[in-house]
C-alpha positions as CSV (number, residue, x, y, z in Angstrom):
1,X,-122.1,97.9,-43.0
2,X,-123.6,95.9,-45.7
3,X,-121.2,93.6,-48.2
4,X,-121.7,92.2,-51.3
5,X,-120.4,88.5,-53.1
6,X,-118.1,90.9,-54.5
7,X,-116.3,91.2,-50.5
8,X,-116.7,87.9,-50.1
9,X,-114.7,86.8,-53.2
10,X,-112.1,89.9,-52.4
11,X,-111.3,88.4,-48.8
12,X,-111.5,84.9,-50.1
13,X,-108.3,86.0,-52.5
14,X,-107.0,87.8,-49.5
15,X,-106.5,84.9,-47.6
16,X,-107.2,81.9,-49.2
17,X,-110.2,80.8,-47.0
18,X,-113.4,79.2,-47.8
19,X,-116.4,81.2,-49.3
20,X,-118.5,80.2,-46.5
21,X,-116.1,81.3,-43.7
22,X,-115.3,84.8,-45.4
23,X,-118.6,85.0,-45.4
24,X,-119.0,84.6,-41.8
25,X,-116.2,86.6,-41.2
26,X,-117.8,89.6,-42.9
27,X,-121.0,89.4,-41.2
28,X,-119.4,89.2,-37.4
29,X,-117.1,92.3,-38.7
30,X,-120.4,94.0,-40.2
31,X,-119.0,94.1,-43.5
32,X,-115.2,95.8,-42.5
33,X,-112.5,94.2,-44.8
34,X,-109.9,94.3,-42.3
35,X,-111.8,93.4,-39.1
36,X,-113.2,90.4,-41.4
37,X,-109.2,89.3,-42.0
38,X,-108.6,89.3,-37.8
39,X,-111.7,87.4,-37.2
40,X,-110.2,84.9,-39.5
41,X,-106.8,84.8,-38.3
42,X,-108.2,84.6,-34.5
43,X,-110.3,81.6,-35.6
44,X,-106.9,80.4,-36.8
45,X,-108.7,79.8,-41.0
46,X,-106.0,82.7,-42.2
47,X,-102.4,81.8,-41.4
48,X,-101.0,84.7,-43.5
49,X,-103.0,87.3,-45.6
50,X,-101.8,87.3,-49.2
51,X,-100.8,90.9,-50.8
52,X,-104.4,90.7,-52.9
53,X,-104.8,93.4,-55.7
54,X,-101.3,93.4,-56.2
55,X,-101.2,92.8,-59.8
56,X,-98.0,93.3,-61.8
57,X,-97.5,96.3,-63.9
58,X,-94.8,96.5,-67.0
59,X,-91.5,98.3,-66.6
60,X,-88.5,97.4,-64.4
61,X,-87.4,98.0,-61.1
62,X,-83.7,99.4,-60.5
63,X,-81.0,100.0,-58.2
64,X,-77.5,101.3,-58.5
65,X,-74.9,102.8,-56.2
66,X,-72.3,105.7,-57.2
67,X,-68.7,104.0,-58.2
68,X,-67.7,104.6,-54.5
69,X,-70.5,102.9,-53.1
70,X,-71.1,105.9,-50.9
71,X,-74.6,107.0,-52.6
72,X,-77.0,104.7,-54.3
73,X,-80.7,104.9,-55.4
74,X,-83.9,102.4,-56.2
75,X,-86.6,103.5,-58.2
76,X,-89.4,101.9,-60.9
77,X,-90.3,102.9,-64.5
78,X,-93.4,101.4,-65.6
79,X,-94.1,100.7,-69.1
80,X,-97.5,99.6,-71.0
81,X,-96.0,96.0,-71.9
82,X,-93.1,93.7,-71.4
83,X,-91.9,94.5,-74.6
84,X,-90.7,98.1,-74.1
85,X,-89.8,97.2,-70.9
86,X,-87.4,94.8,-72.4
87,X,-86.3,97.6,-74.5
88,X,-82.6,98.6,-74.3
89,X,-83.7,102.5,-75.2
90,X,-86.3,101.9,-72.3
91,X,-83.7,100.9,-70.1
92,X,-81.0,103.4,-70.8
93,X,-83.8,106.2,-70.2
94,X,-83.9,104.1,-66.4
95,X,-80.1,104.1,-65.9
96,X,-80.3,108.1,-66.8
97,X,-83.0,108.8,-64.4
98,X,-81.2,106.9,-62.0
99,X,-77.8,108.9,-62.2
100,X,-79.7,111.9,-62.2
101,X,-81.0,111.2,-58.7
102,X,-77.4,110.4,-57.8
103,X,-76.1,113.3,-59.2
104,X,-79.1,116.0,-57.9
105,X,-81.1,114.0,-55.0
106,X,-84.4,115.2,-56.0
107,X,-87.3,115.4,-53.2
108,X,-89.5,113.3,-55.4
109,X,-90.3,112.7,-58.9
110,X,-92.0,115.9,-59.5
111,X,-88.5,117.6,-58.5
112,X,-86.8,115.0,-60.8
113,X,-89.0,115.4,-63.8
114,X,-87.2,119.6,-63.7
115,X,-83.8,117.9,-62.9
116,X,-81.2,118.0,-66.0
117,X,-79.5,115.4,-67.5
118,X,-75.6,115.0,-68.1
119,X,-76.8,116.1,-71.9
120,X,-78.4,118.9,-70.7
121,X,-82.3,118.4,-71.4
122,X,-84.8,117.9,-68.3
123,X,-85.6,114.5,-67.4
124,X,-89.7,115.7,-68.4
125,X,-88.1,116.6,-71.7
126,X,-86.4,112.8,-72.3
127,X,-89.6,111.3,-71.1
128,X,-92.0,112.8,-73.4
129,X,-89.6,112.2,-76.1
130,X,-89.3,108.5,-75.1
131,X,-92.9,108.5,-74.8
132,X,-93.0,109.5,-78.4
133,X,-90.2,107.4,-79.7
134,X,-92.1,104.5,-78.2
135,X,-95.2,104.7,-78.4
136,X,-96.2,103.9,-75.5
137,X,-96.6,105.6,-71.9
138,X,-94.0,105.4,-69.5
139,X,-94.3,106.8,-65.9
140,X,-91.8,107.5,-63.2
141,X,-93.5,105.7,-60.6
142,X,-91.3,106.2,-57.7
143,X,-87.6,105.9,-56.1
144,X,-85.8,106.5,-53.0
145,X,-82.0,107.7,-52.3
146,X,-79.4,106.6,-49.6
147,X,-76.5,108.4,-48.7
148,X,-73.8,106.9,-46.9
149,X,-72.5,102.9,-47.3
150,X,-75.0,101.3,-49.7
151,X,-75.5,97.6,-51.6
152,X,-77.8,97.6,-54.4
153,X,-79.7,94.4,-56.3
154,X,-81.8,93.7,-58.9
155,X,-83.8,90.7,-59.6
156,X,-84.8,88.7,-62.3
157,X,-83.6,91.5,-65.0
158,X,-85.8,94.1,-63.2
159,X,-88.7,92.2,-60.8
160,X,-87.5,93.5,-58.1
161,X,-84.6,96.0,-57.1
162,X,-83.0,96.5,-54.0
163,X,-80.8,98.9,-51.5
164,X,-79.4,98.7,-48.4
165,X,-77.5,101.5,-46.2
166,X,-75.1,100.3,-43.8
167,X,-73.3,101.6,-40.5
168,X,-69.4,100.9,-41.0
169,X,-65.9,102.2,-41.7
170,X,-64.9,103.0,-44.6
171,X,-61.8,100.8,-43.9
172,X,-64.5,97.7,-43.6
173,X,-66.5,98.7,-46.2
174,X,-63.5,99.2,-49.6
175,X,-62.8,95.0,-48.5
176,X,-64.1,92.4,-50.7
177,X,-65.8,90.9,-47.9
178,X,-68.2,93.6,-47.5
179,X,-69.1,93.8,-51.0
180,X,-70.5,89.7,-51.0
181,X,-72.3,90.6,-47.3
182,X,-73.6,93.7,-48.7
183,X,-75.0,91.5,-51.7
184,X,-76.0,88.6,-49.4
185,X,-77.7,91.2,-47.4
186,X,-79.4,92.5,-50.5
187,X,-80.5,89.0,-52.1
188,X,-82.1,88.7,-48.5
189,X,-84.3,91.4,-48.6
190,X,-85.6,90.9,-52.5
191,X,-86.1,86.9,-51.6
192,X,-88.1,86.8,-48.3
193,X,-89.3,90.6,-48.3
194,X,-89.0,91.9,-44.8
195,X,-90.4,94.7,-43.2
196,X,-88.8,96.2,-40.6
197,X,-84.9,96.5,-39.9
198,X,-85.5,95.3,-36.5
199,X,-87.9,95.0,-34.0
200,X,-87.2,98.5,-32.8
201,X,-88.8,99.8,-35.8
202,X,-91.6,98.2,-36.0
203,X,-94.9,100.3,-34.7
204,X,-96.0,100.0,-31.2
205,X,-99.7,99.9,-33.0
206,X,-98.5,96.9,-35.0
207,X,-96.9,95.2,-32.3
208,X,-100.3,95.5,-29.9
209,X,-102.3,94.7,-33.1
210,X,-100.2,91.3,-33.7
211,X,-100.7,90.8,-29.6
212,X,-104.2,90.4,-29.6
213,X,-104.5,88.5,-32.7
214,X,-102.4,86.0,-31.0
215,X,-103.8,86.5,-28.0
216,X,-107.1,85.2,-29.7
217,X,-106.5,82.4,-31.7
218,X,-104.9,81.0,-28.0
219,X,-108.1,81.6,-26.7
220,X,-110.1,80.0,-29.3
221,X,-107.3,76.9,-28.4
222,X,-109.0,76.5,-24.9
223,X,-106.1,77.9,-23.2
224,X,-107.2,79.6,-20.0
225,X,-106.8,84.0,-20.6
226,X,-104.7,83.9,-17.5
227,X,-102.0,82.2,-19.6
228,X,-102.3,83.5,-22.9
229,X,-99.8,86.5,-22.0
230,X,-97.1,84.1,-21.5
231,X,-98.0,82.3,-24.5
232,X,-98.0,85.3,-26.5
233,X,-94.9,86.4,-26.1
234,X,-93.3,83.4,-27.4
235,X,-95.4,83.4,-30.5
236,X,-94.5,87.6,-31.0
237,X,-90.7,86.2,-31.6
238,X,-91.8,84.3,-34.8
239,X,-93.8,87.5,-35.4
240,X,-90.5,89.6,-35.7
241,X,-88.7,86.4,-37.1
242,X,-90.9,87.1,-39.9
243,X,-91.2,90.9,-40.1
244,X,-87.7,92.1,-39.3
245,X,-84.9,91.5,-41.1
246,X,-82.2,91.2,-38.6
247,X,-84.3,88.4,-36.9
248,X,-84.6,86.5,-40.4
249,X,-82.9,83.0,-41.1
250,X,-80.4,84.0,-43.7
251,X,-81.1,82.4,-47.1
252,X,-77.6,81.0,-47.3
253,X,-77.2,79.8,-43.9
254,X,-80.5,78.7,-42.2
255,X,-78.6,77.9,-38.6
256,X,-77.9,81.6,-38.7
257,X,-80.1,84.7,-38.1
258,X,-78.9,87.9,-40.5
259,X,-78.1,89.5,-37.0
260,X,-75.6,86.8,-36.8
261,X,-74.3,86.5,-39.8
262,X,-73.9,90.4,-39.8
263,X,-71.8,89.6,-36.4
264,X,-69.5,87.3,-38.3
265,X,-68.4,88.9,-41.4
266,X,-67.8,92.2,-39.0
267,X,-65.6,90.3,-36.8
268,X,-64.1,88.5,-39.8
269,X,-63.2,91.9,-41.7
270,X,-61.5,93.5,-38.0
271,X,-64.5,96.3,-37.6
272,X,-68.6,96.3,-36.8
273,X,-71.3,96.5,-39.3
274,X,-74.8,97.8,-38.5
275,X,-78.0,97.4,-41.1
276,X,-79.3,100.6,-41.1
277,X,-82.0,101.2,-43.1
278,X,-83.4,99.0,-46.5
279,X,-85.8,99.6,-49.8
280,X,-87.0,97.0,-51.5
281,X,-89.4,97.7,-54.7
282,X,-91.0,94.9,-56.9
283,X,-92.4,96.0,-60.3
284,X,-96.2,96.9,-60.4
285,X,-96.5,96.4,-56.8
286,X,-100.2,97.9,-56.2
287,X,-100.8,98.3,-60.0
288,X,-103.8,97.6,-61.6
289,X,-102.9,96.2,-64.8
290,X,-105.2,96.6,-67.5
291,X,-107.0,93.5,-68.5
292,X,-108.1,93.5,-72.7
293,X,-110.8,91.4,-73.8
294,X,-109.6,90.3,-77.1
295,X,-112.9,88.5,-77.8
296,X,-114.7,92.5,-77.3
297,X,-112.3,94.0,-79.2
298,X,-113.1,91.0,-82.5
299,X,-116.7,91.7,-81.9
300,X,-116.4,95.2,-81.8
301,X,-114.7,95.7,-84.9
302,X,-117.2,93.4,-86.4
303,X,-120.6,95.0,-85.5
């Protein structure tokens, strides 16, 4: 498979390598992105691979929980430019769509788009009258729903929203205690972005995939293959340390894990606690933002 400078520059932002060793990398892999990236990592050149192409987008994301904290939803509104999305008409259009899906639990935005509002117009309606009102286009990129105990966060007025369904009584959960865990819990996940729950959840296919990576760069160490097994299964623990938010050092307390600090405030409010299941969604995540060339534009206008 042939490549171009082009690849070479695109795994170069992917992982922060030289140009000559992507380069390297993309002729052993015959071109393939991905296979380029685990030759890199095995030669031990690419410690982590950077999220590249994910450029930010306008608009906010959101999270909110019914007033019993029994229901709660995350979603993202995009926007065209900060401004709107700094818009308190912009935002109240957010908190609508937000109840809605509390109120209704759409499938997926499609569904919600048909769903009415508490003023009795569909939620396509209010959009497309926002859209006009604003003047600008604004898209209901996604959201997802929990039922059950839930926290909810949002970063940095909208960066980044967050929820979190937990496994508890409701006799734990109405305590005050809860509420800071559940929030605690929830500044976790936006800060350090985990993956997985726990290591349960993470695919066997990932798990083998991060085995022979390792597996590799010990090999390319000088340690003999016969050993590298045992090696390997040390390393996977940081692996999940990473991925898996259970296994994380908690932000607040770096001597404890999240597992453990789950174990304390359970044991501290007279009940158990279980992390069940988490969302976490940064604004424009995967969005190709559009890029104006102002100096163009002047000479276009000029010609």
């Amino acid at each position: 498979m042939a490549f171009t400078a082009k690849d070479v520059a695109a795994l170069r932002a992917k992982t922060s390598c030289g140009m000559m060793d992507c380069k390297k990398a993309l002729d052993a892999a015959d071109g393939d992105m991905d296979k380029a990236v685990d030759f890199l990592r095995e030669k031990g050149l690419a410690a982590a691979v950077k999220k590249a192409g994910r450029v930010a987008a306008e608009g906010i994301a959101y999270a909110a929980t019914n007033e019993e904290g029994t229901s709660g939803v995350v979603m993202e509104v995009n926007s065209e430019t900060d401004f709107v999305a700094k818009n308190a008409e912009f935002r109240s259009f957010v908190k609508t769509c937000a109840d809605t899906v509390l109120a209704d639990s759409p499938a997926d935005v499609d569904a919600l788009l048909q769903c009415k509002t508490a003023g009795g117009e569909t939620i396509d309606a209010l959009l497309k009258e926002k859209i006009l009102k604003i003047g600008e286009n604004i898209k209901i990129r996604r959201f997802r729903k929990f039922d059950g105990t839930v926290g909810a966060y949002i970063h940095a007025e909208g960066k980044i929203g967050v929820l979190v369904k937990f496994e508890t009584s409701p006799e734990v959960a109405a305590k005050p205690g809860f509420k800071e865990y559940a929030k605690d819990i929830c500044m976790q996940v936006a800060a350090i972005a985990p993956q997985y729950v726990d290591e349960t959840h993470v695919p066997a296919d990932v798990v083998a995939h991060e085995k022979e990576i390792l597996r590799q760069q010990i090999i390319e160490s000088g340690k003999p293959a016969a050993i590298a097994e045992k090696i390997v299964q040390g390393r996977l623990r940081k692996f999940f340390e990473e991925v898996c938010l259970v296994d994380q050092a908690f932000i607040k307390e770096d001597k404890l894990s999240i597992e453990q600090y789950t174990e304390q405030v359970a044991k501290d409010l007279g009940g158990s606690i279980r992390i069940v299941d988490f969302e976490r969604f940064e604004r424009g995540e995967g969005i190709e933002k559009r890029k104006d060339n102002f100096a163009e534009e002047i000479a276009s206008l000029v010609k």
